[in-house]
Structures are given as structure tokens and as C-alpha cells.
C-alpha positions in Angstrom: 101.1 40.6 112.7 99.0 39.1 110.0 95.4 38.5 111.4 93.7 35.2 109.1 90.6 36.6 109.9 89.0 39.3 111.0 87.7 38.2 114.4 91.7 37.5 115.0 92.1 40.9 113.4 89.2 42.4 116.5 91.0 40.5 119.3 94.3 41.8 118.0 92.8 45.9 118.1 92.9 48.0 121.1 89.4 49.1 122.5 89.2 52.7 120.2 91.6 54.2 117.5 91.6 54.3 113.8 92.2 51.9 111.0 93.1 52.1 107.6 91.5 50.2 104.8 93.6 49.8 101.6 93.0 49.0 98.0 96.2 47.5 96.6 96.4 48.1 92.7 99.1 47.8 90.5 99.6 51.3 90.1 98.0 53.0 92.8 97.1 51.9 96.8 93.7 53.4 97.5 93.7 54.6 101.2 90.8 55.0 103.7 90.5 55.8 107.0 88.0 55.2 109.6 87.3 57.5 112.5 88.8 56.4 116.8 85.6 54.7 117.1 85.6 52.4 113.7 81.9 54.0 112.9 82.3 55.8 109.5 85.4 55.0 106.5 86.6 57.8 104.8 88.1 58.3 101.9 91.8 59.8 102.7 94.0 59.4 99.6 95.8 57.3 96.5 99.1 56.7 96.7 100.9 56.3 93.4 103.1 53.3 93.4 106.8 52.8 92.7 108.6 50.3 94.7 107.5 48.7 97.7 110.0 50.4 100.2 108.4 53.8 98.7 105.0 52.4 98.9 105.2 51.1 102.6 107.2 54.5 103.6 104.2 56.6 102.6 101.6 54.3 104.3 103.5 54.0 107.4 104.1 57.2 107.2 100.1 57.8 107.4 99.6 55.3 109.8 101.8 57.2 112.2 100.6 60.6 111.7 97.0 59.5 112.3 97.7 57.1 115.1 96.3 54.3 113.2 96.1 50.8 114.9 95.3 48.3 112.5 95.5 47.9 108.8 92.8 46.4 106.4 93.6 45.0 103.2 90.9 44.4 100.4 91.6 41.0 99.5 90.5 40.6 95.6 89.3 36.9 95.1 87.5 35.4 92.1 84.2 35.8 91.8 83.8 32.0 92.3 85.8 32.3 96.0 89.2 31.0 94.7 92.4 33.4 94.9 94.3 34.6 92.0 97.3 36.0 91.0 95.9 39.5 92.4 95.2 38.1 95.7 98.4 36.1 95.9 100.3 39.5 95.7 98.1 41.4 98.1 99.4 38.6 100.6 103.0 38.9 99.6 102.6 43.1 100.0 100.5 42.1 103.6 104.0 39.9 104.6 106.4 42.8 103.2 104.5 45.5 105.8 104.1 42.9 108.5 108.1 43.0 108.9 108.2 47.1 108.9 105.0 47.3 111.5 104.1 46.0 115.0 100.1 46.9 113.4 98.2 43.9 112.9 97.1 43.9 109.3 94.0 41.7 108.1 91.7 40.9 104.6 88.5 41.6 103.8 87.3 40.6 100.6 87.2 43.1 98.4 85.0 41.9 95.3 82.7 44.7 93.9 84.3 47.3 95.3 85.2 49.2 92.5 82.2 48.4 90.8 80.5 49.9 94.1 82.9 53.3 94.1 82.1 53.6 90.6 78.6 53.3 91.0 78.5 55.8 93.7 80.4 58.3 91.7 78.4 57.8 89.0 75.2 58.6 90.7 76.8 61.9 92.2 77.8 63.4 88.4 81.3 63.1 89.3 83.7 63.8 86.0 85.2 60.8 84.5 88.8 62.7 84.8 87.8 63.1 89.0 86.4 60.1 89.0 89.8 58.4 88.2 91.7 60.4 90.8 89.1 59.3 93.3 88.0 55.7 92.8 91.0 53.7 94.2 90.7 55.8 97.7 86.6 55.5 97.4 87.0 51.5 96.7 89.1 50.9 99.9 86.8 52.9 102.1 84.0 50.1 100.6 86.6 47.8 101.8 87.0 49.6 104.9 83.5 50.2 105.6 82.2 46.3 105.2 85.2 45.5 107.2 84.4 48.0 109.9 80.1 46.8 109.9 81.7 43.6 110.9 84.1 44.5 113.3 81.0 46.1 115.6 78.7 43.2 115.5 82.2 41.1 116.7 83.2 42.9 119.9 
């Protein structure tokens, strides 16, 4: 079920459990997870990506070994609001997992994030060659965690 927004995304959550926040690239899908009481995102892991059946396998495939109950998409608009190309696809990957899950699945807009992640590796002396390995899954727990300050001042 694909939440419009994220107070549809809170109604749609059970009381406690873990979500996932993702950050959907076009050659890797930045994973974070939060902990059962949606307090703290952590980093979890970057999934390489091939096709979407192999891309939605793996992330189901977390969201079942960590119990997961929702599913948080960073949403990548323009800086001026409007949705892109970038976004448009997001949507069309959220619609893709919607038919494979019973999750709900919701957007959070995703702009700076990287720029965020990378700023935050930068400051703690990561190597440029970790940093690379790390950023994607760092990004979405930015997503994750914006996602998840909002979710508590909503219920």
C-alpha cells in the first residue's frame, strides 16, 4: 500500500516495529533501518542494483528477516519542489514493490541527503574509497531519520 503522505504512512504502521528508509539510485539502493521503537536510523547496507526482481528480492528479503513494517522511500525532488525524472522513477520502483508486499511504503523528501552523508563523513576523516561504499546507506538513514522525527510528533 502506497501511503501519499506520511501521516497516511503513521495511520497505516502498527504501534512498534521497525522501518526501513531507502535511497534509490541508479546503481545502488542505500538501506537503513530504524530500531522497534522508530527512535534512532541506522545505517544497514547498499544493495548493488541489477534488475528490479533482484533488487526487490534482496530488500524484501531484509524486510523479512528484520520484521520490518513499513518502508520509506527518499523521494528526490528539485530543489525548486517540482519532481523530475529521478522522482518519477522512485514512484514507479514504490508501485513495482507495492504489488510484491502487504508493507505500506511512503516518501519523504530526500533533498540534501547526500550532501548531509557526505558532510558527516567528511567531518569523521572517513577515506574517500569508504566513503563511497558508505554514503548511499548513510544518505537513506538521513532519509530515514527526518522521516522517523516526524513520525513521533504525528502519533
Amino acid at each position: 500500500m502506497i501511503c501519499a503522505t506520511i501521516e497516511e504512512f503513521s495511520a497505516a504502521l502498527p504501534r512498534a516495529g521497525a522501518i526501513a528508509g531507502l535511497d534509490l539510485g541508479t546503481k545502488t539502493l542505500g538501506v537503513a533501518v530504524s530500531d522497534g521503537l522508530r527512535g534512532v536510523a541506522s545505517p544497514l547496507t547498499t544493495i548493488r542494483r541489477s534488475k528490479f526482481t533482484a533488487d526487490a528480492q534482496a530488500l524484501l528479503k531484509i524486510a523479512e528477516d528484520r520484521a520490518l513494517v513499513g518502508l520509506i522511500l527518499g523521494l528526490p525532488r528539485n530543489m525548486d519542489g517540482s519532481e523530475g525524472p529521478r522522482a518519477q522513477s522512485t514512484r514507479a520502483f514504490a508501485r513495482n514493490l507495492e504489488r510484491l508486499t502487504p508493507l505500506p511504503i511512503s516518501f519523504w523528501d530526500e533533498r540534501l541527503s547526500t550532501v548531509a552523508a557526505e558532510r558527516a563523513l567528511l567531518e569523521g576523516d572517513t577515506s574517500r574509497k569508504r566513503r563511497a561504499e558508505v554514503i548511499d546507506q548513510v544518505a537513506a538513514g538521513y532519509i530515514l531519520q527526518g522521516a522517523l522525527d516526524r513520525l513521533r510528533h504525528i502519533g
